[in-house]
C-alpha positions as CSV (number, residue, x, y, z in Angstrom):
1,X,-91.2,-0.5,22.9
2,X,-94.6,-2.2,23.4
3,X,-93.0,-5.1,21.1
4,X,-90.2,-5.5,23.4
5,X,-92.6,-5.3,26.5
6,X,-94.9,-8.0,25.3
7,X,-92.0,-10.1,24.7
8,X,-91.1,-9.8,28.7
9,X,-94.5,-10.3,29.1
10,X,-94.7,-13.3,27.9
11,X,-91.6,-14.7,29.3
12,X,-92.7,-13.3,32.5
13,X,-95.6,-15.1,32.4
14,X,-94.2,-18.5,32.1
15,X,-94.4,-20.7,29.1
16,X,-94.8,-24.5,28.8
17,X,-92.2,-26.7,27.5
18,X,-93.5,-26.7,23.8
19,X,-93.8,-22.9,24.3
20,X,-90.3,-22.6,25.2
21,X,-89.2,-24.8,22.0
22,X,-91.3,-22.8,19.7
23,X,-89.6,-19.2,21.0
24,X,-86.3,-20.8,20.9
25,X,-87.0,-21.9,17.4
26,X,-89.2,-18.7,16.4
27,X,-85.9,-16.5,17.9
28,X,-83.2,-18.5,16.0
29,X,-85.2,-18.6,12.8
30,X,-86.0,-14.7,12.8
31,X,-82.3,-14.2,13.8
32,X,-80.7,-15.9,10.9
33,X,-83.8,-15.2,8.3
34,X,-84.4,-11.5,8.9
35,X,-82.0,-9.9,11.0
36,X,-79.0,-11.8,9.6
37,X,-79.9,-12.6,6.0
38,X,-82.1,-10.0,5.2
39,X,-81.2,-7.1,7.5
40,X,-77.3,-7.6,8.1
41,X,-77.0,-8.7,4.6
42,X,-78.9,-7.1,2.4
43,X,-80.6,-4.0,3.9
44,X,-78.8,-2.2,6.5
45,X,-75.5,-2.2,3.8
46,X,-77.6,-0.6,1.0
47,X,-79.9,1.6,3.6
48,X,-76.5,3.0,5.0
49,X,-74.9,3.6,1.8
50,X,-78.1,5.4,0.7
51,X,-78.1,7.4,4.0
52,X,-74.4,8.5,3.1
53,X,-75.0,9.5,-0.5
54,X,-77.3,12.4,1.0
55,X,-75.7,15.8,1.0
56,X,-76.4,19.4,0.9
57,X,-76.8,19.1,-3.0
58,X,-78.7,16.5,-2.8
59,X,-82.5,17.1,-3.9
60,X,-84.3,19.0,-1.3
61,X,-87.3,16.3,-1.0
62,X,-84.5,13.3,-0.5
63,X,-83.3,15.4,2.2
64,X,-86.9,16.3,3.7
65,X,-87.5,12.8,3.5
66,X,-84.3,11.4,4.1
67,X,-85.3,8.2,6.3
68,X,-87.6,7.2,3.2
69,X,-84.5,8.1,0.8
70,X,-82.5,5.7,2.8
71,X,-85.1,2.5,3.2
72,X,-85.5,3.3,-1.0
73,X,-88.9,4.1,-0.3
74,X,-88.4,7.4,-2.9
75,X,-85.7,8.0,-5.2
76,X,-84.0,4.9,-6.4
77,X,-84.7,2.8,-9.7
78,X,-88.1,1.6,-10.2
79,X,-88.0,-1.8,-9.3
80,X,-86.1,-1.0,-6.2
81,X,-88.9,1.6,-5.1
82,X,-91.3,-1.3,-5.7
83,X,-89.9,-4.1,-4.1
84,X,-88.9,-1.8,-0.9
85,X,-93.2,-0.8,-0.9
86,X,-93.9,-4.4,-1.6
87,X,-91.7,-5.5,1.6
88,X,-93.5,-2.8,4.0
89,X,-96.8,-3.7,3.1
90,X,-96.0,-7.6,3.9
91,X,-94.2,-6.4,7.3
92,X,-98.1,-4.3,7.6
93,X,-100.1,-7.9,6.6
94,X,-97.6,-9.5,8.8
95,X,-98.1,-7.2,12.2
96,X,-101.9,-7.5,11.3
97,X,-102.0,-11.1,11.4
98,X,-100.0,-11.6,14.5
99,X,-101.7,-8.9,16.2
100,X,-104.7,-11.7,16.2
101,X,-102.9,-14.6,17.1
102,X,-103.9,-15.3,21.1
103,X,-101.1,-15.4,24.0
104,X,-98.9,-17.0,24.6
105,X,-98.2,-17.5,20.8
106,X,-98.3,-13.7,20.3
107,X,-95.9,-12.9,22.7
108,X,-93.4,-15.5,21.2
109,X,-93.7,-14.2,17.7
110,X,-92.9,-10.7,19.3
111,X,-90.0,-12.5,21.3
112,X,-88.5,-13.6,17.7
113,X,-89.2,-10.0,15.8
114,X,-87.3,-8.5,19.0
115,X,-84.3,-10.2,18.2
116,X,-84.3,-9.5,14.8
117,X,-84.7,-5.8,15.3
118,X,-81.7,-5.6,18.3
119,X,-79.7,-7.3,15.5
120,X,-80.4,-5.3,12.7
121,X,-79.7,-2.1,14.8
122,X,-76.6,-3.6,15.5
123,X,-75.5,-4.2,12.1
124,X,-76.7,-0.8,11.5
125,X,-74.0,1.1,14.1
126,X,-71.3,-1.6,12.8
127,X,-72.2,-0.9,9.1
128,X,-71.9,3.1,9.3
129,X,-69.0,2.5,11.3
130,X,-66.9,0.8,9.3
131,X,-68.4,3.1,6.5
132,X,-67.3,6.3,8.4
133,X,-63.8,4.6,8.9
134,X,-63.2,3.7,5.5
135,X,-64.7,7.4,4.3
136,X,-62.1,9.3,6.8
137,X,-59.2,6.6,5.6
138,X,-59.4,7.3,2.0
139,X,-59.8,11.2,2.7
């Protein structure tokens, strides 16, 4: 929420031409890089499939800690459990470092993560979706 409201803020606020060009540019590059690419592609299919494997067999500490199961946080091979720790700790440096950066230039960066994230939520409903749809066909 304070993401998105920063982001208004700084919209709000007015930006100068070469302001306006870099959240234009900073918005279309997180929207194809990470909510496209790396969200839509990659994560939200695996994180959804991984959400769906859970069931009341399933290990109790998967289920306890199912939104960890799901990101592959705990509970999947090795090197998957590494990378998955590896990528929160860069999106940790990453919040730390822009947290520094002064306005307006915060606020855009903000801007671009925003759109990323409403993506990604997006392919999230679509991807369980079509999941649940192609579940309750083949039942």
């Amino acid at each position: 929420m304070q993401l998105g409201r920063r982001a208004l803020a700084t919209l709000g606020g007015g930006l100068e031409p070469l302001e306006w060009l870099a959240l234009a540019l900073v918005s279309i590059g997180f929207l194809y890089g990470e909510g496209v690419r790396a969200l839509q592609g990659s994560w939200v299919p695996r994180m959804v499939a991984r959400a769906g494997e859970l069931r009341s067999d399933s290990p109790r500490l998967h289920r306890v800690l199912a939104p960890l199961y799901a990101m592959s946080l705990i509970g999947a091979e090795r090197r998957r459990v590494v990378r998955a720790w590896l990528g929160l700790a860069l999106i940790v440096a990453a919040v730390l470092v822009v947290r520094g950066l002064p306005e307006p230039w915060r606020g855009i960066i903000d801007a671009g993560v925003c759109v990323a994230l409403l993506w990604g939520l997006v392919a999230i409903a679509r991807e369980a979706v079509v999941r649940t749809r192609l579940t309750d066909s083949s039942a």
